[in-house]
C-alpha positions in Angstrom: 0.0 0.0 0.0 3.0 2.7 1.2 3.9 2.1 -2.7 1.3 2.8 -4.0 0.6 6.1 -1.9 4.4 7.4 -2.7 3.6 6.9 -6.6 0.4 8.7 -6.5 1.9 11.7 -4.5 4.8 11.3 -7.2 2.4 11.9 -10.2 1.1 14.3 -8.3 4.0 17.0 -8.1 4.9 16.2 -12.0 1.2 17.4 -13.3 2.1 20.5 -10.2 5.5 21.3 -11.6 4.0 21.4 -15.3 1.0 24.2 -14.7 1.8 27.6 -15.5 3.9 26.7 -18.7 3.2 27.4 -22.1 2.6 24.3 -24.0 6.1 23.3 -25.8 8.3 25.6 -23.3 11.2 24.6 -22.1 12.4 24.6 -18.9 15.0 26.7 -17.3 17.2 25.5 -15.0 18.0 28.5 -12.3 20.8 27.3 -11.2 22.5 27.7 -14.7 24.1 31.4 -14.4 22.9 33.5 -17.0 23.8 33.7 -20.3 26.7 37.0 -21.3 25.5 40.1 -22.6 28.8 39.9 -24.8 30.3 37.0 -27.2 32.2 34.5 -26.5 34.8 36.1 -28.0 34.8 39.2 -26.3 34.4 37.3 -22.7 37.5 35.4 -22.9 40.7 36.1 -21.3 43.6 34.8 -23.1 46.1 33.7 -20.3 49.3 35.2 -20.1 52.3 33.7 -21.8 54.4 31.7 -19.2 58.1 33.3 -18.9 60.7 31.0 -20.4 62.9 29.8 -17.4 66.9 29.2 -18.1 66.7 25.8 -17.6 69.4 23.5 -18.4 69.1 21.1 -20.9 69.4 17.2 -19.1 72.7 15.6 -19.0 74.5 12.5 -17.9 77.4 13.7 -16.4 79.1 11.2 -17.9 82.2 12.2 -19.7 81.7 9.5 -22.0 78.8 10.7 -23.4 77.9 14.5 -22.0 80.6 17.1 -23.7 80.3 19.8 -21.0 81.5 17.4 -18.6 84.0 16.0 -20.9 85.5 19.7 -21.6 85.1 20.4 -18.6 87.4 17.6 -17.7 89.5 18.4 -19.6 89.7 22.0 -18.4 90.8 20.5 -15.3 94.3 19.0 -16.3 95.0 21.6 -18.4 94.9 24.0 -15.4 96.9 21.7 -13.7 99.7 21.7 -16.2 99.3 25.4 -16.5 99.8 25.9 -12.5 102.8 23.4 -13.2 104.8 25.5 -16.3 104.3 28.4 -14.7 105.6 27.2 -11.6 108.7 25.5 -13.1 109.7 28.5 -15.2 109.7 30.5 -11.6 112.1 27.4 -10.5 109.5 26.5 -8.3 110.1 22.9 -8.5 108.5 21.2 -5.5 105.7 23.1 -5.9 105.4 22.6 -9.5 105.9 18.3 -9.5 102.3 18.3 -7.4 100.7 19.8 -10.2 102.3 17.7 -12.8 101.7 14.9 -11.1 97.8 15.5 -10.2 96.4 15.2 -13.6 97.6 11.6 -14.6 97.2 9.9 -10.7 93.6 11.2 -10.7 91.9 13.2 -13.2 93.4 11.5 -16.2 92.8 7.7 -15.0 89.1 9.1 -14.3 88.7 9.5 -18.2 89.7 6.6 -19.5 86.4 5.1 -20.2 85.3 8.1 -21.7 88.0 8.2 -23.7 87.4 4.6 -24.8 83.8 5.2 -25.4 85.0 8.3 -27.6 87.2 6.1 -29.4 89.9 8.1 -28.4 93.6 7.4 -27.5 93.8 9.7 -25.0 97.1 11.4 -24.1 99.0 9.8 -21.3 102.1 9.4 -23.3 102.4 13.1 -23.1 101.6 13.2 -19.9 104.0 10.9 -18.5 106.8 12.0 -20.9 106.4 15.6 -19.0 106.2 14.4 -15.5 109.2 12.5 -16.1 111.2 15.6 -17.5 110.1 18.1 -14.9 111.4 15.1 -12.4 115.1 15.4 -13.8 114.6 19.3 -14.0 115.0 18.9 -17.8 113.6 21.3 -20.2 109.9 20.9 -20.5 108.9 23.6 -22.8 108.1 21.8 -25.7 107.0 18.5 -24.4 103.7 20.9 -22.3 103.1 22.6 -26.0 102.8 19.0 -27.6 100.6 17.7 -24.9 98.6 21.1 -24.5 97.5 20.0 -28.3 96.8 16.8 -28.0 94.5 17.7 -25.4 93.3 20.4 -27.2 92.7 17.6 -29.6 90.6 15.5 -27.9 87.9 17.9 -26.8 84.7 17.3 -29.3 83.8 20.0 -31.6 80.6 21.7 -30.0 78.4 24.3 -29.8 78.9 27.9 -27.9 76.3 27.2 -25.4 78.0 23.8 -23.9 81.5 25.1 -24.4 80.4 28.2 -21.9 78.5 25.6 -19.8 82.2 23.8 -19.3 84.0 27.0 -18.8 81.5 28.1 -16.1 82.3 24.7 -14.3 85.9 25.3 -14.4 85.0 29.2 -12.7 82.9 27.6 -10.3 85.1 24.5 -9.2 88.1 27.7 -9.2 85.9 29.6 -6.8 85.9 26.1 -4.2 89.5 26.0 -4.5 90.4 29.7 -4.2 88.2 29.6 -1.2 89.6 26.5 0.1 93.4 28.1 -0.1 92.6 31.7 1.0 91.6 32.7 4.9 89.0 35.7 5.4 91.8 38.1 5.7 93.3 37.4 2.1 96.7 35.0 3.7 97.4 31.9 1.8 96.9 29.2 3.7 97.2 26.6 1.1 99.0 27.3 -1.8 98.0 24.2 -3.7 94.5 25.0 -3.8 95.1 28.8 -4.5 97.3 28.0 -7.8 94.7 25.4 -9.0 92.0 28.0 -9.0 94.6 30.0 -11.0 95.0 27.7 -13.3 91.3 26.6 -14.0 91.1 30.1 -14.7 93.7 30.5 -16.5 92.8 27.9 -18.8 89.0 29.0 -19.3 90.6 32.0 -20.7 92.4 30.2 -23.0 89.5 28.2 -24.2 87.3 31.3 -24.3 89.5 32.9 -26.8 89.5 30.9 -29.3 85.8 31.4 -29.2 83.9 34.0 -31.9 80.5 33.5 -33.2 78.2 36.2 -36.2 75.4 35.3 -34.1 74.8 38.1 -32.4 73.1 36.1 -29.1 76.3 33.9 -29.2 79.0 37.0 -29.6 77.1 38.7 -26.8 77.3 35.3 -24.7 81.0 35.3 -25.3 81.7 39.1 -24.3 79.9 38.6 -21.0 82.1 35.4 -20.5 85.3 37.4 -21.2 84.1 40.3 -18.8 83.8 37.5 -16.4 86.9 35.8 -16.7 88.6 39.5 -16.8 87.1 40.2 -13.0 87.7 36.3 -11.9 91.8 36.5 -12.6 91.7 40.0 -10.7 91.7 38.2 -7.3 94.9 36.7 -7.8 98.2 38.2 -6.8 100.6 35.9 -8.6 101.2 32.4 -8.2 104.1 32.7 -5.7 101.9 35.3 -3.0 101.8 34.5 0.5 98.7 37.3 0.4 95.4 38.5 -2.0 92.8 41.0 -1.9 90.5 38.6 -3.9 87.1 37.3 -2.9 86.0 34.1 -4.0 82.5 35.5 -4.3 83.5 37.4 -7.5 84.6 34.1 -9.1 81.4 32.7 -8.2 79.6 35.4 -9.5 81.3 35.2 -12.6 80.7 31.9 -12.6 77.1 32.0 -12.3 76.9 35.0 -14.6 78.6 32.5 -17.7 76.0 29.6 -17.5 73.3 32.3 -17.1 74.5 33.6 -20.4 75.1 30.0 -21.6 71.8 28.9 -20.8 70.2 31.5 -22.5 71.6 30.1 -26.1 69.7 26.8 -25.2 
């Protein structure tokens, strides 16, 4: 009975809800919000661009296969072998074998896979044949030119952008060790350190010049990283100084400033 009472009161409130309507109206639902005075095309709001972020591209970090940490390497025992000449032409001889000897007991072994992989022969030979001279006190001269083109040699040809990512690693890992070797007051404390920073930066120099580009974007990339470099070697009082008036923030600055310009070509 309850059933049938609840479809009667049912049929009931539909004839209810029906009177008042025109026959073949439709009905309006008054929750709906009401319809624009304007088009469609007038009411919509396009949404802003997003802003293009300097994000780097996503690499291995595998000198085997990623080139900016191949160059970048690379950069690394070259600065050692720059802190070394240097050194030795000053008759600095102790000080000068660490450097010489740095590259092939660490960073060199470290690359031979990638050298492998690269299908590369690598350079040890030149390597060795230098440490070996410098030990006997011999001239040295030419053997660090030979080697400093065979390394230059083995570095892949790329583009601007990932050779100013490698530099601004070299800046950066020059930074660690200039603030590693130098106390708040600007003494020495560790000499090693200080002439590896000097070196790395040295050497991004070096790779920077041979650098030139008609793309405007690109030449304006490289000016900034020159400027950079420029301010970077300013903190350094010579290889020998028991003393500076350098800051490793500038170098970290400059660092950051040269894969901000770097990133901005990818």
């Amino acid at each position: 009975m309850s059933w049938r009472v609840g479809l009667w009161f049912s049929v009931i409130a539909l004839a209810l809800s029906g009177c008042g309507e025109k026959p073949g109206a439709e009905a309006v639902d008054e929750s709906a919000p009401a319809p624009s005075a304007v088009s469609d095309s007038e009411n919509v709001t396009e949404a802003p661009e997003p802003i293009a972020e300097e994000t780097p591209e996503i690499r291995s970090g595998d000198p085997a296969d990623d080139d900016v940490e191949f160059i970048y390497r690379l950069g690394l025992i070259r600065g050692h072998l720059l802190s070394f000449i240097e050194l030795y032409r000053a008759e600095a001889y102790e000080t000068a074998a660490a450097h010489v000897q740095h590259p092939g007991s660490e960073l060199y072994d470290a690359l031979v896979p990638a050298f492998e992989a690269r299908a590369s022969d690598g350079f040890a030979g030149g390597l060795n044949a230098l440490a070996d001279a410098s030990a006997e006190r011999g001239d040295v001269n030419a053997l660090y030119a030979d080697l400093v083109v065979a390394i230059r040699a083995t570095a892949p040809k790329t583009s601007v952008a990932v050779k100013l990512l490698a530099i601004s690693k070299m800046v950066a890992t020059a930074a660690e060790e200039f603030e590693a070797g130098v106390a708040e007051d600007g003494a020495i404390t560790d000499a090693h350190e200080y002439q590896d920073a000097f070196g790395f930066l040295s050497v991004a120099r070096e790779m920077l010049a041979s650098e030139n580009s008609s793309d405007i974007n690109e030449a304006e990339a490289i000016a900034v990283a020159h400027e950079q470099l420029d301010l970077s070697i300013n903190a350094f009082a010579g290889l020998l100084a028991e003393a500076t008036e350098g800051q490793a923030e500038t170098i970290y600055a400059a660092a950051a400033q040269i894969e901000r310009a770097a990133l901005r070509l990818q």
